[in-house]
C-alpha positions as MATLAB code, in Angstrom:
seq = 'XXXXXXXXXXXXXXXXXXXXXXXXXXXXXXXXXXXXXXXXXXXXXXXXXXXXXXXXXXXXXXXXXXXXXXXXXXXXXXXXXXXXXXXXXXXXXXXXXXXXXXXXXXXXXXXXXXXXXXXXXXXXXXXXXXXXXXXXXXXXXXXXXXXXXXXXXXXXXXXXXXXXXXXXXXXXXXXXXXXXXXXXXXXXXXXXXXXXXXXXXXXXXXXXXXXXXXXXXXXXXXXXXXXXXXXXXXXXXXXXXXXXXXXXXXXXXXXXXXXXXXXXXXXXXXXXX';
ca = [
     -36.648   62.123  -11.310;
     -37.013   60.784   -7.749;
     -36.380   57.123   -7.105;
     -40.087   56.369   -6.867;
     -40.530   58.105   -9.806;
     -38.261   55.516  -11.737;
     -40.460   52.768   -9.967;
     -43.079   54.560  -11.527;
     -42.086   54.640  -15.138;
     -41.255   50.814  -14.800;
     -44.632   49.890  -13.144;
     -46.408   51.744  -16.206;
     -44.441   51.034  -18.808;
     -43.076   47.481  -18.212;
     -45.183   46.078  -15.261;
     -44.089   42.655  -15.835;
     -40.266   43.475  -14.901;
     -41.942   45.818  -12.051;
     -44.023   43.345  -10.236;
     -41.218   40.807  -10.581;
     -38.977   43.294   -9.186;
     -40.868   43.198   -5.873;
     -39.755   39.364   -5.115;
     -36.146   41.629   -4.271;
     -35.254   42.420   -1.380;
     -36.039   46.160   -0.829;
     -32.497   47.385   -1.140;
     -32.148   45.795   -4.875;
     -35.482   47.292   -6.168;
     -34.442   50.605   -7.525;
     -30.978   49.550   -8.685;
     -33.106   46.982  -11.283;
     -35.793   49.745  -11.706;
     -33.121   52.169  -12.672;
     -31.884   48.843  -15.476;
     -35.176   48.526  -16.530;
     -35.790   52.572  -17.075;
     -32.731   51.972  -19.238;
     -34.302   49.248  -21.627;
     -37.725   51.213  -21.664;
     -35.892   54.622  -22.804;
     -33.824   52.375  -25.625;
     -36.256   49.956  -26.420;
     -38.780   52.854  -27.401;
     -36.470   54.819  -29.619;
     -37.878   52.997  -32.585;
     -41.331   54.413  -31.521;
     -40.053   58.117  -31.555;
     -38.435   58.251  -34.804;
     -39.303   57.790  -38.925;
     -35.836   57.945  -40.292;
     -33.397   54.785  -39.011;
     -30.352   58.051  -38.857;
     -32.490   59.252  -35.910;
     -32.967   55.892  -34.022;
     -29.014   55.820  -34.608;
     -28.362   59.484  -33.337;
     -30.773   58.744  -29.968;
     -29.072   55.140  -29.188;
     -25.332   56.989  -29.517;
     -26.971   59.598  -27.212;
     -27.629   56.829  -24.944;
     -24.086   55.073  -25.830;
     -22.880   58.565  -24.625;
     -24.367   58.731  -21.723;
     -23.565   54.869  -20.234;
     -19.786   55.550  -20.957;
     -20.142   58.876  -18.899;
     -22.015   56.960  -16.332;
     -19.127   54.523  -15.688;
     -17.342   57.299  -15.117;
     -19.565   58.468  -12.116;
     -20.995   61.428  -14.691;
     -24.448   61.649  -15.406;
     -26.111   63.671  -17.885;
     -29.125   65.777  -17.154;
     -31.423   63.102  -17.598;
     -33.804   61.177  -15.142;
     -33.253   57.642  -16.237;
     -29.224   58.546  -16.789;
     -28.811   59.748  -13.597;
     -30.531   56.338  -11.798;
     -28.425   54.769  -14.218;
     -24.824   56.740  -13.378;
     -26.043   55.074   -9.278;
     -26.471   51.880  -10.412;
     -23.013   51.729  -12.139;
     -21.274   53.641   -9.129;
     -22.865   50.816   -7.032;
     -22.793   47.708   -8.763;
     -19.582   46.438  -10.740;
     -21.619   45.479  -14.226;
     -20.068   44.586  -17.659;
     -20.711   47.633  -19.903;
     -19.962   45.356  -23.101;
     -23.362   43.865  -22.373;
     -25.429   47.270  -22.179;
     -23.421   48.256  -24.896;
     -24.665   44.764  -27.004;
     -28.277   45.927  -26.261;
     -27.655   49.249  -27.608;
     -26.405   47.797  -30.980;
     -29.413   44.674  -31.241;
     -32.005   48.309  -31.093;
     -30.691   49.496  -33.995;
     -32.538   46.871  -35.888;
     -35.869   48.175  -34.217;
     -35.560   51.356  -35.918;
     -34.504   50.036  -39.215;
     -35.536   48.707  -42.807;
     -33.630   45.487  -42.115;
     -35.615   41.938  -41.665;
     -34.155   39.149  -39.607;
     -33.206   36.583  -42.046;
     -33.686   33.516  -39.880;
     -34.497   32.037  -36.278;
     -30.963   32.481  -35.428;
     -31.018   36.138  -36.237;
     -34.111   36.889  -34.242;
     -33.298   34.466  -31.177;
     -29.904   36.721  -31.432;
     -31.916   39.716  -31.336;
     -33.483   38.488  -28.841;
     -30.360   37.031  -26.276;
     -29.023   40.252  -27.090;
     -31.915   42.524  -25.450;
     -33.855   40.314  -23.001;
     -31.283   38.053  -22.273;
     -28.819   40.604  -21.888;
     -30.989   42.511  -19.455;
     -31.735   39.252  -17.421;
     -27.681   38.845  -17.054;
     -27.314   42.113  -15.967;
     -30.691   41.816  -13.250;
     -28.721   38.558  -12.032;
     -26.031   40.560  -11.563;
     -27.724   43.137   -9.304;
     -28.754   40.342   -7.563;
     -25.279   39.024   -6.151;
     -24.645   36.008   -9.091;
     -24.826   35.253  -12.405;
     -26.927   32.141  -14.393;
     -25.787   32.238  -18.298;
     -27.864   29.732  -19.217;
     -31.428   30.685  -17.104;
     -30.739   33.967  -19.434;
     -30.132   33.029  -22.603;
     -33.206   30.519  -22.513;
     -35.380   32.610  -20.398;
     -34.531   35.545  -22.079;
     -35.215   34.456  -25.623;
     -38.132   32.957  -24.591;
     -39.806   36.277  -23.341;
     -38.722   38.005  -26.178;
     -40.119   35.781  -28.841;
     -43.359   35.855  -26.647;
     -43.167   39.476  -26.659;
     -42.640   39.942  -30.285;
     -45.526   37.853  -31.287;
     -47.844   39.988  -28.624;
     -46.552   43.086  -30.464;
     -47.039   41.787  -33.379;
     -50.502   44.158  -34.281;
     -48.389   47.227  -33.384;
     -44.943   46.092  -36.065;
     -47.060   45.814  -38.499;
     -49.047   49.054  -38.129;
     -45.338   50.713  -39.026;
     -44.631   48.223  -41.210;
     -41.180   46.637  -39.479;
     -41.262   42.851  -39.808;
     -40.045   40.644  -36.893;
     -40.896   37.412  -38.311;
     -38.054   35.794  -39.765;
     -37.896   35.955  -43.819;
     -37.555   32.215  -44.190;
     -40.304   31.158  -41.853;
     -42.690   33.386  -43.867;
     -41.264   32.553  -47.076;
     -42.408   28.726  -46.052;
     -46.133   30.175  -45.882;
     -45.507   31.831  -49.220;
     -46.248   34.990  -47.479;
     -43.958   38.516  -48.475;
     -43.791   41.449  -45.943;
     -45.719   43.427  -48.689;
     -48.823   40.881  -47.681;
     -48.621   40.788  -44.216;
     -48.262   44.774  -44.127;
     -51.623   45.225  -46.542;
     -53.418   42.362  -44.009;
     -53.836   39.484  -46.211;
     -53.131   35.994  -45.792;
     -54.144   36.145  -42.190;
     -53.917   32.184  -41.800;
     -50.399   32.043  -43.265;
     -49.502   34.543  -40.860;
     -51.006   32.646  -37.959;
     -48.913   29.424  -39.418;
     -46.037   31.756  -38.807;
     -46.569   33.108  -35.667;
     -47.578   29.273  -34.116;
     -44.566   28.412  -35.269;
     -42.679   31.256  -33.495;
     -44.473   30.524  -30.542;
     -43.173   26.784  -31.080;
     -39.940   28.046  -30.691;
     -40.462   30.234  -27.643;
     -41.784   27.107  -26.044;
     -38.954   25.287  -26.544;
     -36.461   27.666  -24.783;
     -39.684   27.929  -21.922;
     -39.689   24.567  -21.100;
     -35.635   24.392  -20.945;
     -35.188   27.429  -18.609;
     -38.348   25.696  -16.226;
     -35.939   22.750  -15.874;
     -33.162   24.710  -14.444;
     -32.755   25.405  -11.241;
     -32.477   29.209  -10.664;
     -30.943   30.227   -7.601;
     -33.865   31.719   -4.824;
     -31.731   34.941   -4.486;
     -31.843   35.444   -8.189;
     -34.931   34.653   -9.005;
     -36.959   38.452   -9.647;
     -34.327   38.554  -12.034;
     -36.274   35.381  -14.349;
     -39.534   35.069  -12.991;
     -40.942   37.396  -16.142;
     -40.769   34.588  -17.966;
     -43.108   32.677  -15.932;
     -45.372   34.151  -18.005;
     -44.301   32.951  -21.488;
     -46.554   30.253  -21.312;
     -49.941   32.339  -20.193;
     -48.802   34.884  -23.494;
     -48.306   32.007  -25.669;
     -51.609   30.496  -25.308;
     -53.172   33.643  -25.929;
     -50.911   34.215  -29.317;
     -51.978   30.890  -30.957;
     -55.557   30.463  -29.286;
     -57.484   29.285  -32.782;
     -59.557   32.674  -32.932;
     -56.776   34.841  -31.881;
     -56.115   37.287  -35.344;
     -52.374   37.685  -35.530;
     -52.380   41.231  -37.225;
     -54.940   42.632  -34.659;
     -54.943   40.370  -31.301;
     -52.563   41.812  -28.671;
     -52.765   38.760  -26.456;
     -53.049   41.381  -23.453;
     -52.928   39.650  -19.778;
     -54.871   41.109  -16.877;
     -52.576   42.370  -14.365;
     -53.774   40.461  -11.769;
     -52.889   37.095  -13.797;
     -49.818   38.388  -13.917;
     -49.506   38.854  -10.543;
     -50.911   35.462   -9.651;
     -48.444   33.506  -11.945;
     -45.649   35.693  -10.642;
     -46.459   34.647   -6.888;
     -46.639   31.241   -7.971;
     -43.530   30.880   -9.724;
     -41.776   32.888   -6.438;
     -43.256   30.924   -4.331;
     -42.631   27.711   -6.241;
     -38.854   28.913   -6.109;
     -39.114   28.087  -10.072;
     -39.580   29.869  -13.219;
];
């Protein structure tokens, strides 16, 4: 797989992390493409498998592969091989690929989170991990602008993908939370108690908020920037999540691209997330 055709499997499969991308200067973009290729290959492992073993076997595959890519030896894979050049070219922690690795094993498996800490882990873990390792790329590093902004994408995310958990019956909304709408995962898998799930998914969307509105109040710096503006859209996602007709078990709260792409040039040219 050519560099463009890296670019390519970002722009399709995760255009919000591609058109943010493009606020890099030229020489960055495919050494965050060939990062994000990495996240789409592990983050749709749960898609591609019906036994959690599986999910396991194809995120050690993966685990396989970064360790040999440290090491300057790729394995006969597209996305492995942009990711062996990233790692030859950039110094980057491997203990925080390797944290993302272990957070998708819940993806693929029977487990529930058991709380907002759990899932906000989950969710530092994955998007903020990813957002740490962009900043990196980048030339610096902004812990907090990634745990916040991070989380806060995630959550958002979760709640748009809600329609499609559900259809495979895996639960991302925290056990407690629903057990305070008197909901069970048995009811929210057979599509009842659609306003108890909405109380559940508002609340969610509370919390998303919350770590929105602290990353906006920090000051990112201009050169890092691509790596956070994705969650300049939290807020357009969010609205579309808990908009009073919205149904939580169907509504995918998609965003036209080019609203994307105008809140994206906003935020870059704002200088601000």
């Amino acid at each position: 797989m050519s560099a463009d055709a890296v670019a390519q499997l970002v722009r399709s499969a995760d255009p919000d992390r591609y058109l943010s991308a493009l606020f890099a200067p030229a020489g960055k973009r495919p050494l965050l493409f060939a990062l994000y290729a990495f996240n789409i290959e592990i983050a749709r492992v749960a898609d591609t498998v019906r036994q959690p073993m599986m999910g396991e076997i194809r995120l050690e595959w993966w685990r396989e592969t970064l360790a040999g890519a440290k090491q300057g030896v790729p394995r006969n894979h597209d996305v492995a091989r942009a990711l062996t050049d990233l790692l030859l070219r950039v110094d980057l922690p491997i203990e925080l690929f390797e944290a993302m690795l272990t957070a998708r094993a819940f993806d693929s498996s029977a487990e529930a989170f058991a709380d907002r800490a759990q899932v906000e882990a989950y969710c530092d873990a994955t998007s903020g991990n990813l957002m740490r390792l962009a900043a990196r790329i980048l030339g610096g590093e902004m812990e907090q602008a990634a745990h916040h902004a991070g989380i806060a994408y995630a959550l958002a995310g979760i709640l748009r993908s809600l329609p499609h958990h559900i259809a495979r019956h895996k639960l991302y909304l925290p056990l407690d939370l629903i057990g305070v709408m008197n909901l069970t995962p048995e009811e929210i898998f057979h599509g009842g108690e659609r306003a108890k799930v909405k109380a559940a998914v508002n609340q969610m969307a509370l919390w998303a908020g919350e770590h929105c509105a602290v990353a906006k109040k920090l000051r990112v710096q201009k050169g890092l920037l691509p790596a956070f503006l994705p969650a300049s859209l939290v807020p357009l996602f969010l609205r579309r999540v808990t908009k009073r007709t919205a149904d939580p078990l169907t509504h995918t709260a998609a965003l036209p691209i080019h609203r994307r792409q105008v809140r994206l040039l906003s935020a870059a040219m704002r200088g601000r997330i």
